[in-house]
Structure formats: structure tokens, C-alpha cells
MIVEXSE-196154 format. One record per residue: residue number from 1; z, x, y of N, C-alpha, C, O in turn. Coordinates in steps of 0.1 Angstrom, whole numbers. Atoms other than C-alpha are relative to their C-alpha. Layout:
! residues N
+-----+-------+-------+-------+-------+-------+-------+-------+-------+-------+-------+-------+-------+
| seq |  n_zz |  n_xx |  n_yy | ca_zz | ca_xx | ca_yy |  c_zz |  c_xx |  c_yy |  o_zz |  o_xx |  o_yy |
+-----+-------+-------+-------+-------+-------+-------+-------+-------+-------+-------+-------+-------+
| NUM |     Z |     X |     Y |     Z |     X |     Y |     Z |     X |     Y |     Z |     X |     Y |
...
+-----+-------+-------+-------+-------+-------+-------+-------+-------+-------+-------+-------+-------+
***
This chain:
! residues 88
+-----+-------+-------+-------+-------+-------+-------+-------+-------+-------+-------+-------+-------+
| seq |  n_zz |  n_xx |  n_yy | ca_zz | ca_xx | ca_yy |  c_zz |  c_xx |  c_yy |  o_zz |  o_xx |  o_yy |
+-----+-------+-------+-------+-------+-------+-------+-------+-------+-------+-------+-------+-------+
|   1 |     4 |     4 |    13 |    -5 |    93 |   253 |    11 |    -9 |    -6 |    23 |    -8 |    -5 |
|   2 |   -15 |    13 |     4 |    13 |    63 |   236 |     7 |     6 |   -11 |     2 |    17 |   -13 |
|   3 |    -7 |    -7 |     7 |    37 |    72 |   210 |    -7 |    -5 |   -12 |   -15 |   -14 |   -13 |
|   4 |     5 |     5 |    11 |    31 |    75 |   175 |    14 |   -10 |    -9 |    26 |   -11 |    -6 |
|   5 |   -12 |     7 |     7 |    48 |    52 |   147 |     3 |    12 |   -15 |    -5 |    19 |   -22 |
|   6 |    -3 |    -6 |    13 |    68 |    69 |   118 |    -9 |    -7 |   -12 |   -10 |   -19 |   -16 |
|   7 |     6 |    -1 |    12 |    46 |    74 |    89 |     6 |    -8 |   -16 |    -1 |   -13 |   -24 |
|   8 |    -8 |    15 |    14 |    67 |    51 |    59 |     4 |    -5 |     4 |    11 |   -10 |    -5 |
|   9 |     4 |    11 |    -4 |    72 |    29 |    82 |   -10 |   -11 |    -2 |    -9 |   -22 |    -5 |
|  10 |     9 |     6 |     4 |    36 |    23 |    81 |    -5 |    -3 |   -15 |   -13 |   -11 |   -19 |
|  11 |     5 |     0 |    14 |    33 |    29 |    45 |     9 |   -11 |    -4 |     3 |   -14 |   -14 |
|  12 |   -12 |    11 |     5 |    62 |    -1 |    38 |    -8 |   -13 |     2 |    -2 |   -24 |    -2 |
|  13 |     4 |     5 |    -3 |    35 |   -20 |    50 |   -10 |    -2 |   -16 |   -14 |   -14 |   -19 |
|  14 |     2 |    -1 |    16 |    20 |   -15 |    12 |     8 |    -3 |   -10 |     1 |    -9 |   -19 |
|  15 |   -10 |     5 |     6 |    50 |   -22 |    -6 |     0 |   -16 |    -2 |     2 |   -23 |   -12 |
|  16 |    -2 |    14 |    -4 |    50 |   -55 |    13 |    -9 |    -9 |    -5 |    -7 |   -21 |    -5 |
|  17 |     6 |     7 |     6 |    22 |   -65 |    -1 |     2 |     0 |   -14 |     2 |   -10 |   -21 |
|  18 |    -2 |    -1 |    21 |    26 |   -55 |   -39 |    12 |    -9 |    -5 |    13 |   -14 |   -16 |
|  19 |   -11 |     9 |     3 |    59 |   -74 |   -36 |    -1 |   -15 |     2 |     5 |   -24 |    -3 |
|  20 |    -2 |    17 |    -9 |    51 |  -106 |   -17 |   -15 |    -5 |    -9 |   -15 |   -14 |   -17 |
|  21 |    12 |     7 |     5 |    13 |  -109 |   -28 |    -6 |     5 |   -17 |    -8 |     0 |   -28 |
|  22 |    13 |    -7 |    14 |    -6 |   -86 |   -53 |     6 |    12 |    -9 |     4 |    23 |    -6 |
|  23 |    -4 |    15 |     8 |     9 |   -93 |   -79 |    13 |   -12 |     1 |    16 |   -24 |    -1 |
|  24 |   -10 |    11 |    -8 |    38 |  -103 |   -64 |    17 |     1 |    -5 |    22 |    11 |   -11 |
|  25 |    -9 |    -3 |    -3 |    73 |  -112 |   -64 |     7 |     3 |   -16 |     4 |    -5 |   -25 |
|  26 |    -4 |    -2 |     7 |    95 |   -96 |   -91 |   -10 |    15 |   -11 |   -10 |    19 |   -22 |
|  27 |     7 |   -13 |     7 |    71 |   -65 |   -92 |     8 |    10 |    -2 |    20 |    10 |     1 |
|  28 |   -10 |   -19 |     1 |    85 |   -27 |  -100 |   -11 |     6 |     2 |   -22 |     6 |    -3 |
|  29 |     8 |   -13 |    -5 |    71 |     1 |   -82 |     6 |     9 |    -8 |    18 |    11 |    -9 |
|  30 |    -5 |   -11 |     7 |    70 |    29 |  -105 |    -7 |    13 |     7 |    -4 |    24 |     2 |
|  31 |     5 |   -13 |    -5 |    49 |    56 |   -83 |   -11 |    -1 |    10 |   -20 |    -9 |     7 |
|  32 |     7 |     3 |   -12 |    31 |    58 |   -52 |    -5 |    13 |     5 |     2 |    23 |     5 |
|  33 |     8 |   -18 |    -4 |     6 |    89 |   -39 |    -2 |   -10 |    17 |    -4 |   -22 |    18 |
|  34 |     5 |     4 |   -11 |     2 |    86 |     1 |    -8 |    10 |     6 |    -3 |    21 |     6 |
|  35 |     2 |    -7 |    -7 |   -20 |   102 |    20 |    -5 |    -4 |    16 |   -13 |   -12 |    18 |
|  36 |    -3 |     7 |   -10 |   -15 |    98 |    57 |   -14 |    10 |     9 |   -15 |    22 |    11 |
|  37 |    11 |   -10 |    -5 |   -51 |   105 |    73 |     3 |     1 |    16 |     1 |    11 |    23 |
|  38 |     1 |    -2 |   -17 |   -43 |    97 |   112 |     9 |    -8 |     7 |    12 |   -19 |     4 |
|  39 |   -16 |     2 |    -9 |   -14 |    92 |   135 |    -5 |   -19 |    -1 |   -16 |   -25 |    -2 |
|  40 |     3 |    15 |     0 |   -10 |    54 |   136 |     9 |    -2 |    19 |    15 |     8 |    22 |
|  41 |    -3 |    -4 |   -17 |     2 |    48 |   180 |     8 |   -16 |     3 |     3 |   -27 |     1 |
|  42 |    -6 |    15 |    -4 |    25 |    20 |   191 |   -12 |    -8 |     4 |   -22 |    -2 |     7 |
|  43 |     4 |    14 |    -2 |    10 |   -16 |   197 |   -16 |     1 |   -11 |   -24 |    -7 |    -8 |
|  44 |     8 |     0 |     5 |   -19 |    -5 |   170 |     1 |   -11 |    -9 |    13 |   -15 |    -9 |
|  45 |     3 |    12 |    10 |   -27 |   -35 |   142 |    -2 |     7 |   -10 |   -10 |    17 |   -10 |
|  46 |     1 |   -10 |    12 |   -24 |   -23 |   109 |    -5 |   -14 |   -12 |     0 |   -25 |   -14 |
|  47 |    -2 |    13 |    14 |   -37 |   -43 |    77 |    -2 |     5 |   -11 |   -13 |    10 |   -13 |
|  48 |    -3 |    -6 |    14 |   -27 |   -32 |    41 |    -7 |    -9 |   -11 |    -4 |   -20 |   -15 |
|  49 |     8 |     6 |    13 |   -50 |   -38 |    13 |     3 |     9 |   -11 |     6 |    21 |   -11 |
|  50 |    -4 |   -10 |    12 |   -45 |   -31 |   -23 |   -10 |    -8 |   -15 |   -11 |   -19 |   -19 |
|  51 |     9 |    11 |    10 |   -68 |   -40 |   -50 |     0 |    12 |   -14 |    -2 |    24 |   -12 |
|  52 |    -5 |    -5 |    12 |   -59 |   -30 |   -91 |   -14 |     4 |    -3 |   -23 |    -4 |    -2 |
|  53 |    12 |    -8 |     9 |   -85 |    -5 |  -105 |     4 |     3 |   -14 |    -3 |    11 |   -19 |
|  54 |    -4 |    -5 |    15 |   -68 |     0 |  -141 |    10 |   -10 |    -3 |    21 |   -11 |     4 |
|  55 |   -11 |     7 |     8 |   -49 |   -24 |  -162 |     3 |     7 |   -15 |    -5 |    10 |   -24 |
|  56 |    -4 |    -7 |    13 |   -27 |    -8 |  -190 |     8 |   -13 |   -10 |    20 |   -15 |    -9 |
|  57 |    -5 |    11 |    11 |   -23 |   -38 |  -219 |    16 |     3 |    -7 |    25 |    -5 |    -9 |
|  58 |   -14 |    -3 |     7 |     5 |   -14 |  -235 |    10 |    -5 |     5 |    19 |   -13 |     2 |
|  59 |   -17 |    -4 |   -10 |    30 |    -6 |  -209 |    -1 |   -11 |     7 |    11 |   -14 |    11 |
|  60 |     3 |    14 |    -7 |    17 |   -40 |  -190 |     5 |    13 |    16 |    14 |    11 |    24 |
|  61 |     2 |    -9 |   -15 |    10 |    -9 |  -158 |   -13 |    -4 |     4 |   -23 |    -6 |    -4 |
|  62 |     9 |     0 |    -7 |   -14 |   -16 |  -131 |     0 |    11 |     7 |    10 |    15 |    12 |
|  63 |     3 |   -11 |   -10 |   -29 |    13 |  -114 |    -7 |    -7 |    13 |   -12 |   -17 |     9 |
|  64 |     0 |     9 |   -10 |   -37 |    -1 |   -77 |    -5 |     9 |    11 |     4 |    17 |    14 |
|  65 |     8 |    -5 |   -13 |   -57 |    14 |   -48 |     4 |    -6 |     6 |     4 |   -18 |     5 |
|  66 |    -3 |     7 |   -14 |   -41 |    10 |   -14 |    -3 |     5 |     8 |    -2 |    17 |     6 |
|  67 |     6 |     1 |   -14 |   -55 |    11 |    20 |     7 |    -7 |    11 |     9 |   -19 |    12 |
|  68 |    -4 |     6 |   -17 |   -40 |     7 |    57 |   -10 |     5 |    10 |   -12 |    17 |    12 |
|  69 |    14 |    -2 |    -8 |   -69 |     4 |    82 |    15 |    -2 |    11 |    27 |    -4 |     9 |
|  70 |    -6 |     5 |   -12 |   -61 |     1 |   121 |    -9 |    -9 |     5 |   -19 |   -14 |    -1 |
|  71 |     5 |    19 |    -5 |   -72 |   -29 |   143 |   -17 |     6 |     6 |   -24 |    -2 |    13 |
|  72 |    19 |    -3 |     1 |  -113 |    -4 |   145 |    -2 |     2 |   -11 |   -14 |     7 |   -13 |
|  73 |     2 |    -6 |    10 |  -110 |     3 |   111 |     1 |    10 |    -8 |    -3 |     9 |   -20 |
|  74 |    -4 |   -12 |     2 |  -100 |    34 |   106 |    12 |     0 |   -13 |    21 |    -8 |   -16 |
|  75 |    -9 |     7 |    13 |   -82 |    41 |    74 |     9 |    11 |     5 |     5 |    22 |     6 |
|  76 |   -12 |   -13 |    -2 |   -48 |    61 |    85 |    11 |     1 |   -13 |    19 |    11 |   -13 |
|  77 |    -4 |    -3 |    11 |   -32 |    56 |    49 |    -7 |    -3 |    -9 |   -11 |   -15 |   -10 |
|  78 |     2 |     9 |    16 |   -44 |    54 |    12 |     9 |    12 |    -6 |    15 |    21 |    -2 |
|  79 |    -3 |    -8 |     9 |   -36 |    67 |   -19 |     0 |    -8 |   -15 |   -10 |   -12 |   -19 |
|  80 |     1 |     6 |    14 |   -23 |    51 |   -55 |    13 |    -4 |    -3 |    23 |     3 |    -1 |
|  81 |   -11 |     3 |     8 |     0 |    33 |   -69 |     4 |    -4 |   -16 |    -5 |    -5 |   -25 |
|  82 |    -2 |     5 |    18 |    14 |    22 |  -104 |     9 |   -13 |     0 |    20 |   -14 |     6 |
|  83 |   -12 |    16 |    -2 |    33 |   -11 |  -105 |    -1 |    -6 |   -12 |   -12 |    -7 |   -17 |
|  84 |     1 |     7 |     8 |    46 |   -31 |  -133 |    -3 |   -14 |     5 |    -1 |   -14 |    17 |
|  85 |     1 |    12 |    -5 |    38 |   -67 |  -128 |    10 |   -11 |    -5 |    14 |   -10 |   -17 |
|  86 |    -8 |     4 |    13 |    62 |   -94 |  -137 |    -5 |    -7 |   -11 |   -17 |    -7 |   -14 |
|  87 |     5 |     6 |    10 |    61 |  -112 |  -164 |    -2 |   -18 |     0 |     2 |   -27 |     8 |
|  88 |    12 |     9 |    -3 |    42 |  -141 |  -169 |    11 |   -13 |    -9 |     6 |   -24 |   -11 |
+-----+-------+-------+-------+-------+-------+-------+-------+-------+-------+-------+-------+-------+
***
């Protein structure tokens, strides 16, 4: 059986996007929920999606649905995040 990969490993793969793309660079992670549904296995393809369900006008917080599929689809992480965005 091939090995598996450490688990926030694969979740860093969420990060990477909230920092680099959506919304991007000079974000703050303020809180993250994971839940790790299924072993992720060396040479697997992982792709991290994250798309904002809640914008907070006050505190200028996004609440943010994220998703790590494998290369059949399979979702082996979600959960939530909170992220400030920078400023504009």
C-alpha cells in the first residue's frame, strides 16, 4: 500500500491559496476548522478550492468554504475558514 501524506501538509495546500489567490496576498488567517475525511497517498493530485460564503462589512471578515479534492474527486479535506482580506 503506498504511503500516506501528513495531513497539514495537505491542508497548507489551503492556506496557499487564501494567500496567493482568494483574496490574496497580504491576507490574515484568523481561524480555520479541518476536517480530514480520507488518507490522501503519495503521488495523489490534490486541488484546493475555497470560495467566500459570508462577508462581514464591520470587521471587514470573510467567512470562506474550503475544499481539497484528489485527482477522482474525492474530497479528503474541508471545513471553514475566517480570513481578513487586505485592504483595498
Amino acid at each position: 500500500m503506498p504511503a500516506t501524506v501528513p495531513e497539514m501538509l495537505c491542508a497548507s495546500l489551503i492556506s496557499t491559496v487564501l494567500i496567493a489567490y482568494l483574496p490574496g496576498s497580504g491576507t490574515r488567517y484568523l481561524s480555520q476548522t479541518l476536517h480530514f475525511r480520507q488518507p490522501v497517498l503519495m503521488g495523489d493530485t490534490l486541488t484546493a478550492r475555497v470560495t467566500v460564503t459570508d462577508k462581514h462589512e464591520m470587521s471587514n471578515w470573510l467567512n470562506v468554504k474550503t475544499v481539497c479534492r484528489n485527482q477522482m474527486g474525492d474530497i479528503v479535506i474541508d471545513g471553514e475558514a475566517v480570513v481578513m482580506p487586505p485592504a483595498c
